[in-house]
Structure formats: structure tokens, C-alpha cells
ChimeraX commands (.cxc) that place a marker at each C-alpha (Angstrom):
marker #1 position 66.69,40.82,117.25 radius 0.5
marker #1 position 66.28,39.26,120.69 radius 0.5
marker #1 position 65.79,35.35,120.17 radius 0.5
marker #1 position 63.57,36.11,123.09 radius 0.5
marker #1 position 61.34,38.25,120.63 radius 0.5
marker #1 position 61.81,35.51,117.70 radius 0.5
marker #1 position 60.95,32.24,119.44 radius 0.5
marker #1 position 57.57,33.01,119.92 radius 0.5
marker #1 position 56.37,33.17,116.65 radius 0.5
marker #1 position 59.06,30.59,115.37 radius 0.5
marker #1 position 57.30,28.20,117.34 radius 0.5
marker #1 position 54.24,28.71,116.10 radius 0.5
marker #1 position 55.35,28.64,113.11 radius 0.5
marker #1 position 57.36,25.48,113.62 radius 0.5
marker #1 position 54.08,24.10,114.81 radius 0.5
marker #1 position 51.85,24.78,111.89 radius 0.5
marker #1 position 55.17,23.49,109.74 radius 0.5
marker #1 position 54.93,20.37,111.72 radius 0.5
marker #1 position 51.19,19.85,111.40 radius 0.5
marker #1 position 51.51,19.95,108.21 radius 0.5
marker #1 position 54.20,17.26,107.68 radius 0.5
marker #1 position 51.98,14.87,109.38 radius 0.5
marker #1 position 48.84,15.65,107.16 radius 0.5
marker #1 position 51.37,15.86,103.88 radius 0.5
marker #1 position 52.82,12.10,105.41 radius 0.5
marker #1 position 49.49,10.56,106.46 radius 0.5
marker #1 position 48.31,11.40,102.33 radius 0.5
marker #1 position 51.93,10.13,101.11 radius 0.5
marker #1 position 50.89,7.21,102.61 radius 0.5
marker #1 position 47.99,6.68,101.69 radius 0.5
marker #1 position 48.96,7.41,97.66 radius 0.5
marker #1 position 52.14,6.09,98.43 radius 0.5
marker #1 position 53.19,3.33,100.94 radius 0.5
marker #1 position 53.05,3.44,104.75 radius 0.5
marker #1 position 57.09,3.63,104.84 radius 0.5
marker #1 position 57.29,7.06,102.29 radius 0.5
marker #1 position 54.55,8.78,103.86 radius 0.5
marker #1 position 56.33,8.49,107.86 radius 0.5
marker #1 position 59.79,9.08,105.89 radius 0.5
marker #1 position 57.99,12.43,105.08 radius 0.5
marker #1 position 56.58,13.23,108.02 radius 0.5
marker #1 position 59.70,12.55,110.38 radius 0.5
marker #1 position 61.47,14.58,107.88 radius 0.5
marker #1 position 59.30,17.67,107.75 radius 0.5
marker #1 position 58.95,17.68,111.79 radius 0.5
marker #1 position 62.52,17.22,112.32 radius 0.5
marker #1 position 63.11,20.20,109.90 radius 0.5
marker #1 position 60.41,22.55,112.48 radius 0.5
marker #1 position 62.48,21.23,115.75 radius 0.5
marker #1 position 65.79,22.20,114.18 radius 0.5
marker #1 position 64.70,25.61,113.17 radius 0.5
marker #1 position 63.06,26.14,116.69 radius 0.5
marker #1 position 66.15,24.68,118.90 radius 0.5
marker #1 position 68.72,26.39,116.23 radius 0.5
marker #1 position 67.18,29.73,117.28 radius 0.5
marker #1 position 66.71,28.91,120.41 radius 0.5
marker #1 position 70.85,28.38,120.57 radius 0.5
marker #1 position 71.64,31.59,118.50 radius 0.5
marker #1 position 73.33,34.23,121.17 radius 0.5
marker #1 position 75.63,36.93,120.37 radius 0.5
marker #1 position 77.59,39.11,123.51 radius 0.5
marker #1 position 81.01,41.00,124.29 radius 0.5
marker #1 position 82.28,40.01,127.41 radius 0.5
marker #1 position 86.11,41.84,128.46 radius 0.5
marker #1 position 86.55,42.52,124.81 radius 0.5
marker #1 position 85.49,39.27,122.78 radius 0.5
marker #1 position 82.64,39.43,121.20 radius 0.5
marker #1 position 81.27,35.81,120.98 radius 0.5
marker #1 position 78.66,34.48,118.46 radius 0.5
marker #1 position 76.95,30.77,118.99 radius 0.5
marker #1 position 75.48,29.14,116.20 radius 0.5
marker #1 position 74.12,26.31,116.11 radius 0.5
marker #1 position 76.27,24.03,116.30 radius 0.5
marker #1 position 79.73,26.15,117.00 radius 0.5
marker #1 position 80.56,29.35,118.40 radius 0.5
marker #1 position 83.04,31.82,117.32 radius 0.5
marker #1 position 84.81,34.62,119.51 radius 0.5
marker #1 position 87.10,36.85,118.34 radius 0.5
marker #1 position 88.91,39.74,120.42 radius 0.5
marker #1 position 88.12,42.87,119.70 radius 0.5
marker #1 position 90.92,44.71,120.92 radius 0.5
marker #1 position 93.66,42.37,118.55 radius 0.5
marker #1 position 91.27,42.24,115.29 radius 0.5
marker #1 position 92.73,42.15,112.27 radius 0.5
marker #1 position 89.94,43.22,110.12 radius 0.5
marker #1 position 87.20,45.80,111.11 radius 0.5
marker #1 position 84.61,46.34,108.56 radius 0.5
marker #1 position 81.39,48.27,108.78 radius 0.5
marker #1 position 79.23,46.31,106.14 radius 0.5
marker #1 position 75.55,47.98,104.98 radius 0.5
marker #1 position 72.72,46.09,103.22 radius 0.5
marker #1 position 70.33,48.38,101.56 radius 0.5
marker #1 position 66.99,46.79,100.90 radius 0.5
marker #1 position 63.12,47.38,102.86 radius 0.5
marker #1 position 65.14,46.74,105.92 radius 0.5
marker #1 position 68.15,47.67,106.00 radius 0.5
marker #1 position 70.91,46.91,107.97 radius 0.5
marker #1 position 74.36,48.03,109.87 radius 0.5
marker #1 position 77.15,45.73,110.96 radius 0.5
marker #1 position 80.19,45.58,112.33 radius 0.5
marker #1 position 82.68,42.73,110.51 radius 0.5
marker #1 position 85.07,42.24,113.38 radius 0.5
marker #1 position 88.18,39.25,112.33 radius 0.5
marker #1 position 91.33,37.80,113.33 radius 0.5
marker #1 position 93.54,35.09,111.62 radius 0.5
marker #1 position 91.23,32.58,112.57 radius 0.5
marker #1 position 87.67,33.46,112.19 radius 0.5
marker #1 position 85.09,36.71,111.75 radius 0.5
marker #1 position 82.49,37.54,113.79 radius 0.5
marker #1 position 79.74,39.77,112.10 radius 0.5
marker #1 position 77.74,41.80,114.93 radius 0.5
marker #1 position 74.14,43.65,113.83 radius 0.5
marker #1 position 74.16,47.30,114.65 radius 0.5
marker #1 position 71.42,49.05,113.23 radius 0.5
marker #1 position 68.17,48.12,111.29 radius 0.5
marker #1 position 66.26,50.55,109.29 radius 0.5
marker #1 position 63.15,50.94,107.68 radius 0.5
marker #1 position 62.94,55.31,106.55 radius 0.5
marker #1 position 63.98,57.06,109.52 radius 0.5
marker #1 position 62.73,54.42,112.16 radius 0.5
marker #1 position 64.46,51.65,113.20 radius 0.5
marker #1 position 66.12,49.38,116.17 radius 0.5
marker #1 position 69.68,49.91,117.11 radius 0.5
marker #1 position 71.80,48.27,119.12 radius 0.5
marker #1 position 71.61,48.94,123.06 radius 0.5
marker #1 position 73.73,51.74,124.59 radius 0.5
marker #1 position 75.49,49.13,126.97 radius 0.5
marker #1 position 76.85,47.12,123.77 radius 0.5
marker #1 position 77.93,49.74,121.89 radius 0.5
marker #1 position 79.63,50.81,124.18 radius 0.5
marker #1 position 81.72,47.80,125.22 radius 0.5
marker #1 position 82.55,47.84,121.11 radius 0.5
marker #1 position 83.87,51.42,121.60 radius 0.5
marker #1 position 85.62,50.99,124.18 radius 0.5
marker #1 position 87.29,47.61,122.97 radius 0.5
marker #1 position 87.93,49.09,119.09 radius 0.5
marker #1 position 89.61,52.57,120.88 radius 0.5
marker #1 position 91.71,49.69,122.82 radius 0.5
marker #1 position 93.26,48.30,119.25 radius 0.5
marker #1 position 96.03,49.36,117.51 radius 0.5
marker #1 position 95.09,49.48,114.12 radius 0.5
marker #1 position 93.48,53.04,112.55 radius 0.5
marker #1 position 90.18,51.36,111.11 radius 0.5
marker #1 position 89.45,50.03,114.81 radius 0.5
marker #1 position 90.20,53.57,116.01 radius 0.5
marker #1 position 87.97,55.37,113.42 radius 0.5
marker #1 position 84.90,52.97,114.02 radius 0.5
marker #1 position 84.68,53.04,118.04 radius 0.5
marker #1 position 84.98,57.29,117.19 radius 0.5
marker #1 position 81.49,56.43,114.89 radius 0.5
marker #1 position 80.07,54.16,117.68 radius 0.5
marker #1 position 80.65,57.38,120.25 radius 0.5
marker #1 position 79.37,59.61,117.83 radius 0.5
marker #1 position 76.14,57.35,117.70 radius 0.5
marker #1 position 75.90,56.90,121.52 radius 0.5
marker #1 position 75.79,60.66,121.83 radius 0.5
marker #1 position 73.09,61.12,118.83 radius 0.5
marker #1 position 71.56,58.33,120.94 radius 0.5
marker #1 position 71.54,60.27,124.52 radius 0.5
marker #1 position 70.04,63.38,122.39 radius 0.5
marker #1 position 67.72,61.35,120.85 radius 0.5
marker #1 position 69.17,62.89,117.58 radius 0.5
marker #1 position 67.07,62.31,114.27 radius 0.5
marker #1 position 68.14,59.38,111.93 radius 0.5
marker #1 position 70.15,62.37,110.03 radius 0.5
marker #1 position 72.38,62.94,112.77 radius 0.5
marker #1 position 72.80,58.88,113.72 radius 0.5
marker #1 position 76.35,58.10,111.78 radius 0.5
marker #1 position 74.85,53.94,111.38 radius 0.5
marker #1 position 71.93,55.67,109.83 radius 0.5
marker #1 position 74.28,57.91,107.53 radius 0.5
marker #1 position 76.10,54.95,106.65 radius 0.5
marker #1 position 73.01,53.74,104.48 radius 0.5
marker #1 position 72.63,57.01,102.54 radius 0.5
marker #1 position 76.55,56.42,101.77 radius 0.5
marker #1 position 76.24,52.94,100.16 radius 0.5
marker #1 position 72.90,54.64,98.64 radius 0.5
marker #1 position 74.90,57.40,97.17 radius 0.5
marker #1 position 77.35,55.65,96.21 radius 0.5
marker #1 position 75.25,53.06,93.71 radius 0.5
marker #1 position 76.90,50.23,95.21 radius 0.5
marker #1 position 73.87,49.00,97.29 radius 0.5
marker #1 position 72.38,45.81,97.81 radius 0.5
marker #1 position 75.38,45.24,99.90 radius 0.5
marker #1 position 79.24,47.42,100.20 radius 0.5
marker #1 position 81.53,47.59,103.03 radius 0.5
marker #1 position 82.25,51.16,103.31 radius 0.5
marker #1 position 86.03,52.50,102.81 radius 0.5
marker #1 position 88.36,53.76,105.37 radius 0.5
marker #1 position 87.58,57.72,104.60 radius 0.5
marker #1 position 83.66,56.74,104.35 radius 0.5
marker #1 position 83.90,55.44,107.85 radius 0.5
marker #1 position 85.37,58.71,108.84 radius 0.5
marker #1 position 83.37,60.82,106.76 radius 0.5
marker #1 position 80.19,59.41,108.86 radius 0.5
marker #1 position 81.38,61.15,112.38 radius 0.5
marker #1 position 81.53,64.91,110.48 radius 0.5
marker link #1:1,2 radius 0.2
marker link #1:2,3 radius 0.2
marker link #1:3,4 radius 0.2
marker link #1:4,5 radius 0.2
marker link #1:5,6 radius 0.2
marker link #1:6,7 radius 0.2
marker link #1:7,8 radius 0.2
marker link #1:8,9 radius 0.2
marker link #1:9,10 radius 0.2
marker link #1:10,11 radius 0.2
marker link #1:11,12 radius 0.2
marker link #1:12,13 radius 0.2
marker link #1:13,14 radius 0.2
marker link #1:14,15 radius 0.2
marker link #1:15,16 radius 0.2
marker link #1:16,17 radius 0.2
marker link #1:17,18 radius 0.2
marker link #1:18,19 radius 0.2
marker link #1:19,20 radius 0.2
marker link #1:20,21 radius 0.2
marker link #1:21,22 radius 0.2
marker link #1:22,23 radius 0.2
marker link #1:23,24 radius 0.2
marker link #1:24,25 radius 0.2
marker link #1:25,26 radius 0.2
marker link #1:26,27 radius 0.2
marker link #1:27,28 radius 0.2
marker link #1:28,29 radius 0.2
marker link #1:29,30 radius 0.2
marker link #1:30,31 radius 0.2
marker link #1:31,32 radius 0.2
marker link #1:32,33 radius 0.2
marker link #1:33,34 radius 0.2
marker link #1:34,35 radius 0.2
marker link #1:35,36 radius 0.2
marker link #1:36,37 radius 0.2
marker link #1:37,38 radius 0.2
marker link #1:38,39 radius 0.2
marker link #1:39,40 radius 0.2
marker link #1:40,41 radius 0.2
marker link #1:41,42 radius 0.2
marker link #1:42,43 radius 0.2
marker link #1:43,44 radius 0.2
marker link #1:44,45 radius 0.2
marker link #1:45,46 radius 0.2
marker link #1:46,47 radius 0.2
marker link #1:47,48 radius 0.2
marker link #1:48,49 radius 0.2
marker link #1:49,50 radius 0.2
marker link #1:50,51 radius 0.2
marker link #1:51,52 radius 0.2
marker link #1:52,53 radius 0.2
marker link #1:53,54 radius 0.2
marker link #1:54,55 radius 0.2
marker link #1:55,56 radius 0.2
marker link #1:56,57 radius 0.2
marker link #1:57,58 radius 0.2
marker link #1:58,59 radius 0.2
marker link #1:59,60 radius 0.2
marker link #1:60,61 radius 0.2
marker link #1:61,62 radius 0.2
marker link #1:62,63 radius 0.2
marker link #1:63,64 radius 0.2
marker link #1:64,65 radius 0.2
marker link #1:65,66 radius 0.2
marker link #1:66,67 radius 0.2
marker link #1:67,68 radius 0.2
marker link #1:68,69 radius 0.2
marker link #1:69,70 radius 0.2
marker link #1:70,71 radius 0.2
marker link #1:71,72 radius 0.2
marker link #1:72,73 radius 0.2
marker link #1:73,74 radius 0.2
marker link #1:74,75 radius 0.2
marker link #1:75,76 radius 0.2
marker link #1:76,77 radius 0.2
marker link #1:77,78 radius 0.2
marker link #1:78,79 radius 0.2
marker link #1:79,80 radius 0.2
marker link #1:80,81 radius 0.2
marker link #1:81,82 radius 0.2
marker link #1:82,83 radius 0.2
marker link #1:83,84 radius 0.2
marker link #1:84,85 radius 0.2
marker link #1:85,86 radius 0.2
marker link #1:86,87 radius 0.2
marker link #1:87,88 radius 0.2
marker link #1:88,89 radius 0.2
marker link #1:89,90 radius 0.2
marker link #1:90,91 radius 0.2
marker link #1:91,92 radius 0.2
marker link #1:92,93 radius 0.2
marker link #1:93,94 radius 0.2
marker link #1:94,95 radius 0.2
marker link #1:95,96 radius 0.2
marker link #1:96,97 radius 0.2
marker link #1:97,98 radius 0.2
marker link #1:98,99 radius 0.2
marker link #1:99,100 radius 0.2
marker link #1:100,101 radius 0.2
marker link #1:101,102 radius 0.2
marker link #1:102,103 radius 0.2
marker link #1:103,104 radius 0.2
marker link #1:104,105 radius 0.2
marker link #1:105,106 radius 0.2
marker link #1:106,107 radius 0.2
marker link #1:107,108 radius 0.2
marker link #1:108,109 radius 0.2
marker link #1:109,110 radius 0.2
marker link #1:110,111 radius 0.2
marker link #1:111,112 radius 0.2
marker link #1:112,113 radius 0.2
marker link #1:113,114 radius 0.2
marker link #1:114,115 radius 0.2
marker link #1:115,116 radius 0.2
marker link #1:116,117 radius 0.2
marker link #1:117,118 radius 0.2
marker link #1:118,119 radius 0.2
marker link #1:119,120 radius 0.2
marker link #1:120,121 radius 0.2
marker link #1:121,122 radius 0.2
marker link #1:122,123 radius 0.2
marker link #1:123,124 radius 0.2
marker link #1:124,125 radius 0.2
marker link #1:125,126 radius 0.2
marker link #1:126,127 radius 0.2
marker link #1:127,128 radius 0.2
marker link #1:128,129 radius 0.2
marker link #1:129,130 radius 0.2
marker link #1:130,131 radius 0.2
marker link #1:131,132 radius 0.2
marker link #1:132,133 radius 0.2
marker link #1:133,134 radius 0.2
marker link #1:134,135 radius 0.2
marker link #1:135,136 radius 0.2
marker link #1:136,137 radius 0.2
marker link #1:137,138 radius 0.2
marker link #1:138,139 radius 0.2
marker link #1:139,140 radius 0.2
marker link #1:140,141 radius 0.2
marker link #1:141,142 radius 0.2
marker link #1:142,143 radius 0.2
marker link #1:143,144 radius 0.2
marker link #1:144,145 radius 0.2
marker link #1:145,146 radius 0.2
marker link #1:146,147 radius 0.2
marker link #1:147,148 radius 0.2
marker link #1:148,149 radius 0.2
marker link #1:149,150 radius 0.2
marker link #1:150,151 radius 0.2
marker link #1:151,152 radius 0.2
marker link #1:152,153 radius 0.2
marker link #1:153,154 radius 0.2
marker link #1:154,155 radius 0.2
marker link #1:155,156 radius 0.2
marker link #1:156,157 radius 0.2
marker link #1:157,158 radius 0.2
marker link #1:158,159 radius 0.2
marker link #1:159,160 radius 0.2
marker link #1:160,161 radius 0.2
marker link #1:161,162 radius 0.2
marker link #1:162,163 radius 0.2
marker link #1:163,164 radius 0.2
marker link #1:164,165 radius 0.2
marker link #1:165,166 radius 0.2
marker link #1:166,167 radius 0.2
marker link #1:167,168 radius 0.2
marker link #1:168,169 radius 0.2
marker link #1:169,170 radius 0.2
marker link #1:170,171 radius 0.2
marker link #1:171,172 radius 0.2
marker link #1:172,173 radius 0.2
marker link #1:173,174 radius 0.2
marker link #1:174,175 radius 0.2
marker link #1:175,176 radius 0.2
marker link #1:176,177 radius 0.2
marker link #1:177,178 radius 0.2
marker link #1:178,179 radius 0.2
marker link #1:179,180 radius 0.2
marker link #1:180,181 radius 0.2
marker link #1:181,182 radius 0.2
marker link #1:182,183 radius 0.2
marker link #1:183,184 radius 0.2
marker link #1:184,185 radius 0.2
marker link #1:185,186 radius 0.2
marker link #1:186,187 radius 0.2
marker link #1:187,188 radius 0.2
marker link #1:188,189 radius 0.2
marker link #1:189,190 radius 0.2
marker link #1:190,191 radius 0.2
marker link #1:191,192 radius 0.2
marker link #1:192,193 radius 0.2
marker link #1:193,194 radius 0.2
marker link #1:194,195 radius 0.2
marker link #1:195,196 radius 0.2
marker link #1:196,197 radius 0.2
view
């Protein structure tokens, strides 16, 4: 999701958080002592300013082939195109979810593809998946080769506007499903090529 979408309500939420700290610290200390009850309520505000500027910070994006991911506090990039380890991981639950495990020596960048609740649900834009095809068909390695073919496959079901049957990240659930592996499976070289037939 868009931070742009999430910061909204986080802040609202972060504000009712807040407002609450001070009320919980103004009773600490008033049952307490003077020194508890401000401990409490620095404490509890800090906590809503972190979780507003933490999500303010989060980003994700591929630029030339490196996908990037800031935290927090760090960010991590890996390259695409030399990845060691491609993965598409599925989390079956009320929402479920897509995503692409990209890794080098170093580090691993996980990138959201797909959420799904049924049939409906948000997928990631055309532009981005895109760049990931193109980058994965760049690499050398057959796992990167077989997941930008799914990622085309998808961008065409996309342009169709092809049912959730015919959307291989939407298949990919039904797999994992199938399988009785679910909450949470990374699915296997021939189930990654199985979802493109």
C-alpha cells in the first residue's frame, strides 16, 4: 500500500494513541508520583511519533534494475539482474498476499505483488512489474527467468482485464491452498512454472 494512503489514518491514529498517553500519565501521576506519570506519557507519545515518521520513511522502488527498500532506519537494495535467490512467497489468510523474495550475498529485499481478498484485490502497477520482468529476464539464473515469464503472463491478464482465474499471482494462492501448506510456503521451481500454463 501507498504510505500516501496509510499516513492518513496512522496519524490519526497516532493522535488518539498520544492523547491517550497524556490522560494515562496525568492519572499515573496523580496515583503515582509526578516523575512516573510524565515517564509514561513521554513514553507513550514518543511510541505514536515513531510509528507515524517510521511510515512516513517506508518507500520501496526499482530504479535500472535495483529494487531498493527504506526502512526506518536503513535501506536495502539489491540488483535484480545478479540475484542470487528469487522466491515467490504466498501468505494465505483474509488477505492474502504475493511477493517476490529477491537476494544476493548480502541482503534480501521482499517486494509485495498482489493482495487478495476472494477474487478482488490490489496488484502491483503495470509500470513496476514490468521493470521486475524486464530485470529477472536480464539474470542468468532459471528461477529469475521463470518468474519475469509469470510477471508477463500477469501484465497481459492485466491489459485483458482477465478474471482472478486467469491472473498467475492470483493462481499462486490456490497453489499454496492446494497444497495444505498455507499460512505461509514459497512455491517450488515447477509451481512457479506451472502458474504461466
Amino acid at each position: 500500500m501507498p504510505p500516501e494512503l496509510i499516513l492518513p489514518r496512522l496519524r490519526v491514529a497516532a493522535g488518539v494513541f498520544a492523547a491517550f498517553g497524556l490522560v494515562l500519565g496525568l492519572v499515573a501521576g496523580f496515583l503515582l508520583t509526578p516523575e512516573v506519570g510524565v515517564a509514561l506519557a513521554l513514553a507513550l507519545v514518543a511510541s505514536a511519533v515513531w510509528a507515524v515518521v517510521s511510515a512516513g520513511r517506508r518507500r520501496l522502488w526499482i530504479d535500472h534494475g535495483v529494487v531498493s527498500r527504506r526502512g526506518a532506519l536503513r535501506t536495502r537494495r539489491v540488483n535484480v539482474t545478479d540475484a542470487a535467490r528469487v522466491e515467490l512467497l504466498v501468505r494465505v489468510a483474509r488477505v492474502s498476499q504475493v511477493l517476490l523474495r529477491v537476494g544476493d550475498d548480502a541482503t534480501t529485499v521482499t517486494v509485495p505483488l498482489a493482495l487478495y481478498t476472494g477474487d478482488s484485490g490490489r496488484e502491483l502497477g503495470p509500470v513496476a512489474l514490468r521493470a521486475l520482468a524486464d530485470s529477472l529476464a536480464r539474470s542468468s539464473t532459471a528461477t529469475a527467468a521463470a518468474m519475469a515469464s509469470v510477471l508477463i503472463t500477469q501484465l497481459r491478464a492485466e491489459a485483458r482485464d482477465a478474471g482472478a482465474a486467469d491472473r498467475p499471482l492470483h493462481r499462486a494462492i490456490g497453489v499454496v491452498e492446494r497444497s495444505g501448506r498455507a499460512p505461509v510456503s514459497t512455491l517450488t521451481d515447477a509451481e512457479v512454472a506451472r502458474l504461466v500454463d
